[in-house]
GUGU-50272 format. One record per residue (C-alpha): residue in one letter; x, y, z. Coordinates in steps of 0.05 Angstrom, whole numbers, padded with zeros to 5 digits, always signed. Layout:
% residues N
AXYZ/...
END
This chain:
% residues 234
X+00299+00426-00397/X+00239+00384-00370/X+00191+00436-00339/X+00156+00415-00276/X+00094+00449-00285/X+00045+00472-00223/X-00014+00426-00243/X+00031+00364-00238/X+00063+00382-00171/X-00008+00401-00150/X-00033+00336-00167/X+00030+00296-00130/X+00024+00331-00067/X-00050+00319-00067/X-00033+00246-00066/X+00003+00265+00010/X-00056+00278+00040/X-00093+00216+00072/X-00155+00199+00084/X-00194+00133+00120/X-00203+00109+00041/X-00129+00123+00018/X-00082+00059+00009/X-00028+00049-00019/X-00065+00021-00083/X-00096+00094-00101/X-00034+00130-00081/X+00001+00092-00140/X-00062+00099-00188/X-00053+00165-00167/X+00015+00171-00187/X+00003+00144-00255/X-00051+00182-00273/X-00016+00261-00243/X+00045+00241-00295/X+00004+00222-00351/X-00034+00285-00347/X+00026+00325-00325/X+00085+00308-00358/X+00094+00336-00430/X+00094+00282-00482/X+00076+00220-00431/X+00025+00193-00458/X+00014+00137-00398/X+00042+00116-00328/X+00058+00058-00288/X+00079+00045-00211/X+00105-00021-00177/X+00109-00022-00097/X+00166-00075-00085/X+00154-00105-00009/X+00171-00160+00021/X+00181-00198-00054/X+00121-00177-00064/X+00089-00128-00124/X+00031-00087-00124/X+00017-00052-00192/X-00015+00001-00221/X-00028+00030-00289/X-00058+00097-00328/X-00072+00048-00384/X-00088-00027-00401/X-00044-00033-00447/X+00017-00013-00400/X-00009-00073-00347/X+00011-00118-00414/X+00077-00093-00418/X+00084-00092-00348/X+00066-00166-00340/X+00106-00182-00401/X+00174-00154-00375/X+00167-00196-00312/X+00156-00263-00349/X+00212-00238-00385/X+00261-00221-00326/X+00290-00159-00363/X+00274-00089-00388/X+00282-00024-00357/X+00241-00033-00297/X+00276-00088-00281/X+00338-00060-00290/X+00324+00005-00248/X+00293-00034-00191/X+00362-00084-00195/X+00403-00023-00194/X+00367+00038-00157/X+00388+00085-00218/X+00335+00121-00267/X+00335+00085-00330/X+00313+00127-00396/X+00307+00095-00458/X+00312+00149-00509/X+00274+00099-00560/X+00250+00037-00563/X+00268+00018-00641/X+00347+00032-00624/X+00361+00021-00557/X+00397-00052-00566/X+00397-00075-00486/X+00322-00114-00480/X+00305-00135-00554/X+00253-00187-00525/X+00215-00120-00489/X+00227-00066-00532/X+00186-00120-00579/X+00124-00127-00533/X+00133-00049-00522/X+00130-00029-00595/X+00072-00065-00598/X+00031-00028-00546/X+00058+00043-00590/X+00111+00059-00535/X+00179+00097-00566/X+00217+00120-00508/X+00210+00105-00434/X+00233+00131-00361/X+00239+00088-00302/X+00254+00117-00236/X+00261+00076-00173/X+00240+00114-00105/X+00267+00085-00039/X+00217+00085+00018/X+00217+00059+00092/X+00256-00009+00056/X+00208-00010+00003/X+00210+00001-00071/X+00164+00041-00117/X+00187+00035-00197/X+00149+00090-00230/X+00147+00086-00305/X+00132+00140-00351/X+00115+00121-00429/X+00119+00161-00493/X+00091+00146-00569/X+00149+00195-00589/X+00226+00182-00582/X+00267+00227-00532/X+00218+00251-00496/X+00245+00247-00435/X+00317+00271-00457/X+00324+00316-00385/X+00286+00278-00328/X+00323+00306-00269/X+00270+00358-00235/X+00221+00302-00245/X+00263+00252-00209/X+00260+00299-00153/X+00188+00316-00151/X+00174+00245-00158/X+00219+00215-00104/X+00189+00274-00052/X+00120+00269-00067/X+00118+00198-00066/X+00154+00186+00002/X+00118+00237+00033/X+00041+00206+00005/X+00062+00131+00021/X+00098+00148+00090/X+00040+00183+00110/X-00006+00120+00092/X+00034+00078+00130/X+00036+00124+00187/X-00038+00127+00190/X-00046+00061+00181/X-00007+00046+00252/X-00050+00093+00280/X-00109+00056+00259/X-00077+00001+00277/X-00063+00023+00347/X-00135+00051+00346/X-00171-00011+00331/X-00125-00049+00391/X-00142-00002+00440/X-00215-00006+00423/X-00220-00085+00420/X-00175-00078+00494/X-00235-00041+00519/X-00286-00078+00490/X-00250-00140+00520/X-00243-00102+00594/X-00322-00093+00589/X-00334-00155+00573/X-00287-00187+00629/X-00329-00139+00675/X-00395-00163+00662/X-00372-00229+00669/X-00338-00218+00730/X-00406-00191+00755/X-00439-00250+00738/X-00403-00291+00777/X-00409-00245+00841/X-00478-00248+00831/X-00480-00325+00827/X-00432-00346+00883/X-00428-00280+00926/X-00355-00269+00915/X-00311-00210+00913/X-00284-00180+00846/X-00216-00206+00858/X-00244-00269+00862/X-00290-00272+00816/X-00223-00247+00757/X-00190-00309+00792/X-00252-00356+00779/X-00253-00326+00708/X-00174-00333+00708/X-00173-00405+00734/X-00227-00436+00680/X-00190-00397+00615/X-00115-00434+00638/X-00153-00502+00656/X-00187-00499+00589/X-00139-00460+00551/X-00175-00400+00521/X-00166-00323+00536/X-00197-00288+00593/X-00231-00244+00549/X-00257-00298+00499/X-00281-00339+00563/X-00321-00277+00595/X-00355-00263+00525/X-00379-00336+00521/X-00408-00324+00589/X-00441-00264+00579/X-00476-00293+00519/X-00494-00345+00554/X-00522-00308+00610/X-00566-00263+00560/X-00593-00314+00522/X-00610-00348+00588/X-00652-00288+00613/X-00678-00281+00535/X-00716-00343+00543/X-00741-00331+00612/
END
């Protein structure tokens, strides 16, 4: 039985907890590097986030990246297979497993014997997480490990994306205000030139951004540019 020892759960659940520098990019290095140090007789990692037709890869080792790149030209292997299928996919070794002869090929090559790939589902994403031995049947009972895996992952890149909305919604709010100051100033401006209310002077400010087609906010910071580099130079 595959024992899911404390270090490597220590090391997953680390990956959960986000800071302003997390992305999805070091949660997946992350990934690779906890299961190469934490799963008995894996001697490297790999992780592909699936989005959108889009990948996003990350690797313990260079020489995985080449196997990596070399099952995509090839459009088969076990990654390919377990994203196509959302099963895990073990290869118990390399030399006798008859299903990708092109891959197991490029994989003996780079030393690999026996392989797990499991796919984890998240938020309509995909992350294939591949786990690489030198030795055959090495991963013979992967089933705890699924499960740590498939938590610890969704939890790290949920949160990620969670905090990245809030950021999100952070940055918008701030921009809104910097915008409403902005619109302010300008509005005093134009009170100051003409004598007019502050209704009218948003109106006047209103009027010129529809007649020449730019935002309110865009038009007030070109005016209160203006206006301080006109007082600069007096």
């Amino acid at each position: 039985m595959f024992p899911v020892i404390p270090i490597l759960a220590r090391d997953l659940a680390a990956l959960g907890r986000v800071t302003e520098g997390t992305s999805a990019e070091s949660v997946l290095r992350g990934v690779t590097e906890a299961i190469a140090r934490g799963v008995p007789g894996c001697a490297g990692g790999t992780a592909e986030l699936w989005m959108d037709d889009r990948v996003l890869l990350a690797s313990s080792h260079s020489e995985l990246i080449a196997v990596s790149d070399r099952e995509r030209d090839l459009r088969e292997g076990p990654s390919r297979e377990a994203l196509r299928s959302g099963r895990p996919i073990v290869v118990g070794d390399v030399m006798r497993d008859q299903r990708w002869p092109r891959y197991a090929a490029a994989a003996v090559r780079h030393g690999v014997r026996s392989i797990l790939v499991l796919p984890v589902e998240v938020d309509g994403a995909i992350v294939v997480i591949g786990l690489y031995g030198v030795r055959p049947g090495v991963f013979a009972d992967h089933v705890p490990l699924t499960e740590l895996l498939r938590e610890q992952v969704t939890v790290a890149l949920a949160n990620i994306w969670e905090f990245d909305d809030v950021l999100t919604g952070a940055a918008q709010m701030q921009e809104a205000m910097a915008g409403r100051a902005l619109i302010d100033q300008a509005k005093g401006i134009i009170m100051q030139a003409s004598g007019c209310s502050p209704e009218e002077a948003f109106d006047e400010l209103r009027r010129i951004s529809q007649h020449h087609q730019v935002k309110v906010a865009d038009l007030a910071k070109l005016l209160v540019t203006e206006h301080q580099q006109k007082n600069a130079k007096n």
